[in-house]
N, C-alpha and C positions, 0 to 999 in steps of 0.2 A: 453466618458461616457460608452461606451459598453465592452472596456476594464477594466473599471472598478467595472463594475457588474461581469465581468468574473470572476476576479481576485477574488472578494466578496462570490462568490462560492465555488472557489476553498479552499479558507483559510475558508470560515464554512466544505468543508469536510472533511479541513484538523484538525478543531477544535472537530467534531463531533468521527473522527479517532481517535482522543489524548484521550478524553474524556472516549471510549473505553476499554482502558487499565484501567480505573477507576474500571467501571461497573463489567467487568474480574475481579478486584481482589477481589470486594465485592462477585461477586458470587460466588467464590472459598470459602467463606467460609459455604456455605449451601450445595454446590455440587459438586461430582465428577467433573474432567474435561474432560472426553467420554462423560456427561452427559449435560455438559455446551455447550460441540461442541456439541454435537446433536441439543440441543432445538434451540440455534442461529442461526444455520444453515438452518434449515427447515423452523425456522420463516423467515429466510433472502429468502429464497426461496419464501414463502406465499407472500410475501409482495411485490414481483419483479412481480407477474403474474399481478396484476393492469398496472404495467409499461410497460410489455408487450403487454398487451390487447390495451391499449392507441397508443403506436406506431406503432400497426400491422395498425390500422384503420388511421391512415394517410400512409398507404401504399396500392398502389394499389391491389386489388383483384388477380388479375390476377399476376402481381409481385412476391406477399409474397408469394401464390403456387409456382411460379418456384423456387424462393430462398429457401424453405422448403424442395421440391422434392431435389434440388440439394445438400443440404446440410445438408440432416436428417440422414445418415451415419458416417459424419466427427462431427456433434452434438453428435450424441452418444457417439462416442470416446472419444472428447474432452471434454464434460462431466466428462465423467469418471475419464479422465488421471488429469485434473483441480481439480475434485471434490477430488479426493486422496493424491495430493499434497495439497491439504486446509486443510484437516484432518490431514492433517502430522502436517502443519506451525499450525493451530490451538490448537492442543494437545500440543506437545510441548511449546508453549506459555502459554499456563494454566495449564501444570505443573512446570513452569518454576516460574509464578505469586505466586504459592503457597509460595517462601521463598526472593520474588524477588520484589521489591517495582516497582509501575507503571511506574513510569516515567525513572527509568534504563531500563525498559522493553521494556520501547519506544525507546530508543535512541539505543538500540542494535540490537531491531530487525530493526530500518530504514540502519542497514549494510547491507539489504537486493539488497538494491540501488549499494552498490559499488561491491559487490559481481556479481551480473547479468554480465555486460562488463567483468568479471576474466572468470566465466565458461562459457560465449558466446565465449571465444577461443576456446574452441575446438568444436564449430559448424562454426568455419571460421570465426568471427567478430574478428574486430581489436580492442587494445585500443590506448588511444591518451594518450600523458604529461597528459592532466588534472585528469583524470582514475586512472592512474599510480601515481600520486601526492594524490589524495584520497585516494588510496589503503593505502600507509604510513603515511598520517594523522590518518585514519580511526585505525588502528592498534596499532597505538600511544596513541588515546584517548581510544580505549576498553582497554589498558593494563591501563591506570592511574582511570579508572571507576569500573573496575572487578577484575583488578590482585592485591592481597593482599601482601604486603611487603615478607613475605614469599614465593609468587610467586606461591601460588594458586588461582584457581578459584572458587566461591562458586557455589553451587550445580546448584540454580535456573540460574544462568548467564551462564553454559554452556548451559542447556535446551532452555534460549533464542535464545542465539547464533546458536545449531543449528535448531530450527525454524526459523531465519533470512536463516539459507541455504535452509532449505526446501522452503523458499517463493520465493527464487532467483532463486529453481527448478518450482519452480510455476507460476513464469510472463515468464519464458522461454518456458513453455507449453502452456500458453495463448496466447504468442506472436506467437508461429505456428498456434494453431487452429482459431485464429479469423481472420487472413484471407480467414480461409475454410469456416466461417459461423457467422451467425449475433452474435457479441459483448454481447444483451442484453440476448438471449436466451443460449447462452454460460455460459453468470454468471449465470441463474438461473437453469439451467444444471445442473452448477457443484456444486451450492444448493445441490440442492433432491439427487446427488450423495455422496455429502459429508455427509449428514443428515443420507443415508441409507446406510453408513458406521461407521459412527460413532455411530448410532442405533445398529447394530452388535456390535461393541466394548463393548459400554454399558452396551448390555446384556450379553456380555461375561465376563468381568470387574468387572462391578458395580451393579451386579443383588443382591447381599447381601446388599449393602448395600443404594439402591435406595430408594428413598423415596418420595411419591408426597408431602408429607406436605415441605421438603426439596424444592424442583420444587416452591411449590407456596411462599417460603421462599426467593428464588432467582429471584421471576418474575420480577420484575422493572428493575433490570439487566440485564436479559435474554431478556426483551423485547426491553431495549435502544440497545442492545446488534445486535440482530436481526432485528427490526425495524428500527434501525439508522444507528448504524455503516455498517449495509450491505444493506440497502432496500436504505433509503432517501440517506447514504452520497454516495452511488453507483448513484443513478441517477443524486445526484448536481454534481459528478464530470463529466459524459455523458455530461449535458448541459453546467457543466461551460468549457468544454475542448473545445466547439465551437467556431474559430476562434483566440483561443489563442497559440503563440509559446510554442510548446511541451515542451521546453526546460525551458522556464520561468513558465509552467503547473506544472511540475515536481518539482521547487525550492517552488514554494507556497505549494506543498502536502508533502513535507517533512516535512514542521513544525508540521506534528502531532507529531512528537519527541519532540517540545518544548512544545507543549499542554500537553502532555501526562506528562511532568515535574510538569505542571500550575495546574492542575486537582488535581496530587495525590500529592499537596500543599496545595492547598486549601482546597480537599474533604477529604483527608484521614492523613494529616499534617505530611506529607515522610520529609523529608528532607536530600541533598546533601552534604559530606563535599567539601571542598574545592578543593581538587584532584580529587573528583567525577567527582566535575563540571566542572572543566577543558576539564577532559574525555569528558563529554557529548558537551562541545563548538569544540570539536578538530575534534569528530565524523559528527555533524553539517556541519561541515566548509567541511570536506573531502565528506559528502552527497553532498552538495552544487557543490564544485569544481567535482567532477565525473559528473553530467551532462551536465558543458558546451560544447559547441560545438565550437572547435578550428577555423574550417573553418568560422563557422556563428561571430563569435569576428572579423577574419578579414575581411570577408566582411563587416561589422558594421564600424571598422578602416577605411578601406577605405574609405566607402562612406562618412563617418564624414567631414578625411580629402580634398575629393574631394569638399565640400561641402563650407569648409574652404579655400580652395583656390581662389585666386582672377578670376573673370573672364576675358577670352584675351579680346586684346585689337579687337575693329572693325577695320577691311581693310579700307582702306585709300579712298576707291573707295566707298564704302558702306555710309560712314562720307559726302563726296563729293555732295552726292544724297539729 
């Protein structure tokens, strides 16, 4: 049962994620997208310091000072270096939305997944067959999704594409700094960093042609945007990750790619042709297959087998007794 609440988590953040790409593309048409990372970012930050507040108080007094003291140095940084790689993958992704339907949107930035294992070679990490077999699926379905018989790519689908790299630069920066320092004040870190970046842009950008009637045009968006996709589905994935194999974690949070198809079907009536959707089942299956874990298959084999095997027979002398 607890696994099943887990799992129930995982797939609402994974539903809340999909649903995302929706909300992005409505906002895109009231506002800039310097102006869209800004407000979602900032909210996704406002919204975190509740979740913060809550978790410091089930930590001891005396604890969270030492954890702060020790860690308000590598917080900054990783802030920082988090909150700039967000504004990259963010930007990019809502300029990308502007000519790019949501649910392609989705399925090309979750290349974000097979990407990480490629450039974690040259920090030293290995890849495995299944990696290596993703990497060639994953490549095969972006070419029959994006590549037009002419063997171009449209504007918005490279924008995606390289916001999927920026985000692969992005979990590879989180993956250094959250061992230096707490996970939940990290995200909201690189919140108010990203916000007070993307604020700069803004102003620098979209100062002609900002608008708050615009802003109050976009809020429902902005606020599912900021409220859900970073505040709520940020903390259901913290709880649902408890006690669940990271591996089978990660297969449930990919389907925001399929949401993200489900959403701008239903809310916004996209529609896939036939080679699209191939594309989007090939990239799927290559997300999938990049996080198994070789070693954990064969221990799983084994013990099946061991499990399946008859038990020996009792010593003669044991029987006897």
């Amino acid at each position: 049962m607890f696994q099943l609440r887990q799992s129930f988590l995982l797939f609402l953040t994974a539903t809340i994620w999909g649903s995302g790409f929706v909300a992005q593309s409505i906002g895109m048409d009231h506002v800039t997208p310097f102006t869209y990372t800004f407000f979602r970012t900032f909210i996704g930050a406002i919204v975190l310091l509740p979740v913060i507040y809550f978790l410091k108080q089930r930590q001891s007094k005396k604890a969270s000072t030492q954890a702060q003291s020790y860690t308000r140095r590598d917080l900054l940084i990783g802030s920082l270096c988090c909150g700039l790689c967000l504004v990259g993958g963010e930007s990019f992704q809502q300029f990308g939305l502007v000519t790019t339907d949501a649910g392609k949107a989705g399925f090309i930035t979750s290349l974000y997944i097979v990407f990480v294992p490629i450039f974690g070679l040259f920090l030293g990490k290995k890849l495995n067959r299944f990696i290596v077999l993703g990497v060639l699926l994953s490549l095969f379905g972006f070419y029959l999704l994006c590549i037009k018989q002419s063997f171009t790519i449209e504007h918005g689908d490279f924008l995606i594409l390289i916001c999927a790299v920026v985000f692969c630069f992005h979990i590879l920066t989180i993956d250094h700094f959250v061992a230096k320092c707490d996970g939940v004040l990290l995200s909201c870190g690189q919140f108010f960093a990203a916000s007070a970046i993307a604020l700069v842009l803004m102003l620098v950008f979209d100062y002609d042609v900002f608008s708050w009637a615009d802003v109050r045009a976009a809020a429902l968006a902005l606020l599912w945007s900021g409220v859900m996709s970073n505040g709520v589905a940020y903390t259901l994935q913290v709880v649902g990750q408890r006690g669940m194999n990271p591996t089978i974690a990660t297969l449930i949070l990919s389907l925001e790619s399929v949401m993200a198809v489900v959403f701008g079907t239903l809310l916004l009536h996209e529609s896939l042709t036939l080679r699209e959707g191939i594309g989007c089942i090939l990239i799927l299956i290559a997300v999938i297959i990049a996080q198994l874990n070789p070693k954990a298959i064969m221990a799983m084999l084994h013990l099946r087998k061991n499990k399946a095997a008859p038990a020996p027979a009792e010593p003669v002398a044991a029987r006897s007794e």
